[in-house]
Backbone as a ProteinNet text record, in pm:
[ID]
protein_1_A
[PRIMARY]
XXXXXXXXXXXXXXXXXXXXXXXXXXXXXXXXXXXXXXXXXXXXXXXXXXXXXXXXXXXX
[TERTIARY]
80.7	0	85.4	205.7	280.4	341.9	363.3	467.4	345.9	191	85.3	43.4	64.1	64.8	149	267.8	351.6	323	255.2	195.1	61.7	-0.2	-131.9	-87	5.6	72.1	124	155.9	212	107.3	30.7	-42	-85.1	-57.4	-83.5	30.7	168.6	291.3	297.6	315.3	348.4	476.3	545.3	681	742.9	780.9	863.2	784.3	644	563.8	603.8	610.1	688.9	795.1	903.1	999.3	990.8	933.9	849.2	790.3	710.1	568.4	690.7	819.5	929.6	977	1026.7	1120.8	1064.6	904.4	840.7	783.8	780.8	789.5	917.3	1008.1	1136	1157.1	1137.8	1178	1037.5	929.4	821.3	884.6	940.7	1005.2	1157.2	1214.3	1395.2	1404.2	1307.4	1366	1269.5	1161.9	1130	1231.2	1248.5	1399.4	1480.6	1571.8	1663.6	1633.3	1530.6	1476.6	1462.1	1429	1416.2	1543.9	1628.2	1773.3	1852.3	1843.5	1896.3	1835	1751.2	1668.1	1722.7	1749.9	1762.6	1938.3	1996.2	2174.3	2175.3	2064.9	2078.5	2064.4	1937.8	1917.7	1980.5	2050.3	2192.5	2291.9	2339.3	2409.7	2399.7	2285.3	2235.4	2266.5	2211	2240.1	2360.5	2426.5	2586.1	2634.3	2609.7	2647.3	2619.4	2484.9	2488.9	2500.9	2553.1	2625.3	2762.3	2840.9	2963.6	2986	2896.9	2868	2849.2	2772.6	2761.7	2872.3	2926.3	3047.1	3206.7	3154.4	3278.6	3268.3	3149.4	3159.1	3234.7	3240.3	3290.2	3207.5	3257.7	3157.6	3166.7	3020.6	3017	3047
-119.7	0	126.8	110.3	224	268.5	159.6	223.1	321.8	304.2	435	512.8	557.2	662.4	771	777.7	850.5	881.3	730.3	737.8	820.7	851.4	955	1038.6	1053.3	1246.1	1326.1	1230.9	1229.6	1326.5	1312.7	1401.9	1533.2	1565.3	1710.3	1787.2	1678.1	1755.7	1842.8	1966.5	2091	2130.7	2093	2147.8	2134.1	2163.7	2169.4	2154	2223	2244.8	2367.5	2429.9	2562.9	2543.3	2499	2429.3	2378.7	2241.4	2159.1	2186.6	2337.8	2407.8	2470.6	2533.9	2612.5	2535.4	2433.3	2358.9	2257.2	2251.8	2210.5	2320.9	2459.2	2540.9	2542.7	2588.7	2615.3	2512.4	2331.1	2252.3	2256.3	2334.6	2315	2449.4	2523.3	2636.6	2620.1	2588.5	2539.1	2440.9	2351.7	2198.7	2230.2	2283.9	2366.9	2473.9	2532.3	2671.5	2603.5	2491.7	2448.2	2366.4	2287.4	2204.8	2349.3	2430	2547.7	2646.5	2660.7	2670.2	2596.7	2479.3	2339.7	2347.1	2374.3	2431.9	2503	2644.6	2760.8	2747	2675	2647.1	2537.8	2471.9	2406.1	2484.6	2525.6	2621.2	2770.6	2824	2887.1	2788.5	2699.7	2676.4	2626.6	2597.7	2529	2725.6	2788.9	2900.7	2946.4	2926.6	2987.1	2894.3	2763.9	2673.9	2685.4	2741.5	2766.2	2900.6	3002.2	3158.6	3144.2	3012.5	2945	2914.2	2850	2729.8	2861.9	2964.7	3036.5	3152.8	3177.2	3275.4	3156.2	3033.9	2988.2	2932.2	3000.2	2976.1	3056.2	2990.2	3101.7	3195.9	3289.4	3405.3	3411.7	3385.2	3370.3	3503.7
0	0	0	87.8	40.4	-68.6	-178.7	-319.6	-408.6	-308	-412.1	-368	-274.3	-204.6	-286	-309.6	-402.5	-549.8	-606	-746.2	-760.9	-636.3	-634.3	-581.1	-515.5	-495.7	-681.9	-759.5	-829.5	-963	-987.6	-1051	-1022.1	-835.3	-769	-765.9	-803.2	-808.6	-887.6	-882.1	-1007.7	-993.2	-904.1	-970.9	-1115.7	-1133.6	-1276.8	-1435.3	-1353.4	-1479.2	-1582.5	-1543.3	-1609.8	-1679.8	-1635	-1692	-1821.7	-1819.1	-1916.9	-2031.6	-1969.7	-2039.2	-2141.1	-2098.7	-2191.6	-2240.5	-2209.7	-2277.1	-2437.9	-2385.2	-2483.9	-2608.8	-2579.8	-2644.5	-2716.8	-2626.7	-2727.1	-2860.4	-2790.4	-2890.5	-3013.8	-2953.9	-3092.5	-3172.2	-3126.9	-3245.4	-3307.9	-3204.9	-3264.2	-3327	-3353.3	-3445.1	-3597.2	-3601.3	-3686.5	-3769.1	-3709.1	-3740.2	-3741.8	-3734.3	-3764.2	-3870.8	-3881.5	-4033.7	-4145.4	-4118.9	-4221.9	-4281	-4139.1	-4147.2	-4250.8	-4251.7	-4305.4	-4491.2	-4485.7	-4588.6	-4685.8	-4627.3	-4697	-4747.1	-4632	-4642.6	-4786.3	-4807.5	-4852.2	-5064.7	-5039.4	-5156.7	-5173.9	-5088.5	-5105.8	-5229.3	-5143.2	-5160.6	-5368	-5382.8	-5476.9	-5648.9	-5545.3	-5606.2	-5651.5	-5595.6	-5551.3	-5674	-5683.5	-5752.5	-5894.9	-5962.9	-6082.6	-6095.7	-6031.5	-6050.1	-6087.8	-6007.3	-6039.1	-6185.3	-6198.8	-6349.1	-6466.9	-6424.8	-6540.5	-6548.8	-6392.5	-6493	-6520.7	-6511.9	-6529.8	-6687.5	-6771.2	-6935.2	-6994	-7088.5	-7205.6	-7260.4	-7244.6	-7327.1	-7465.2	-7537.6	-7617.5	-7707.4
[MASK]
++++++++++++++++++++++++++++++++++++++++++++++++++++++++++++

């Protein structure tokens, strides 16, 4: 009977709700912004690459 006593305190506990409540914010905006980050580095880079390609022709 005693190991539930703790398991029903356990839902009135609020500490480290706040915490949680941020930390689950931050990761719903930073892994987003970093997939979009990842993105844009990616189509940069894609740019850069045929600006390369075209001044490295011959001019006709």
């Amino acid at each position: 009977m005693s190991r539930r006593r703790p398991l029903r305190r356990l839902p009135a506990d609020r500490r480290g709700s706040l915490t949680l409540e941020w930390a689950l914010i931050l990761a719903a905006v930073a892994l987003p912004m970093a997939g979009l980050f990842q993105l844009c580095l990616h189509l940069l880079g894609a740019v850069y690459e045929s600006i390369t390609l075209m001044n490295s022709m011959p001019f006709p």
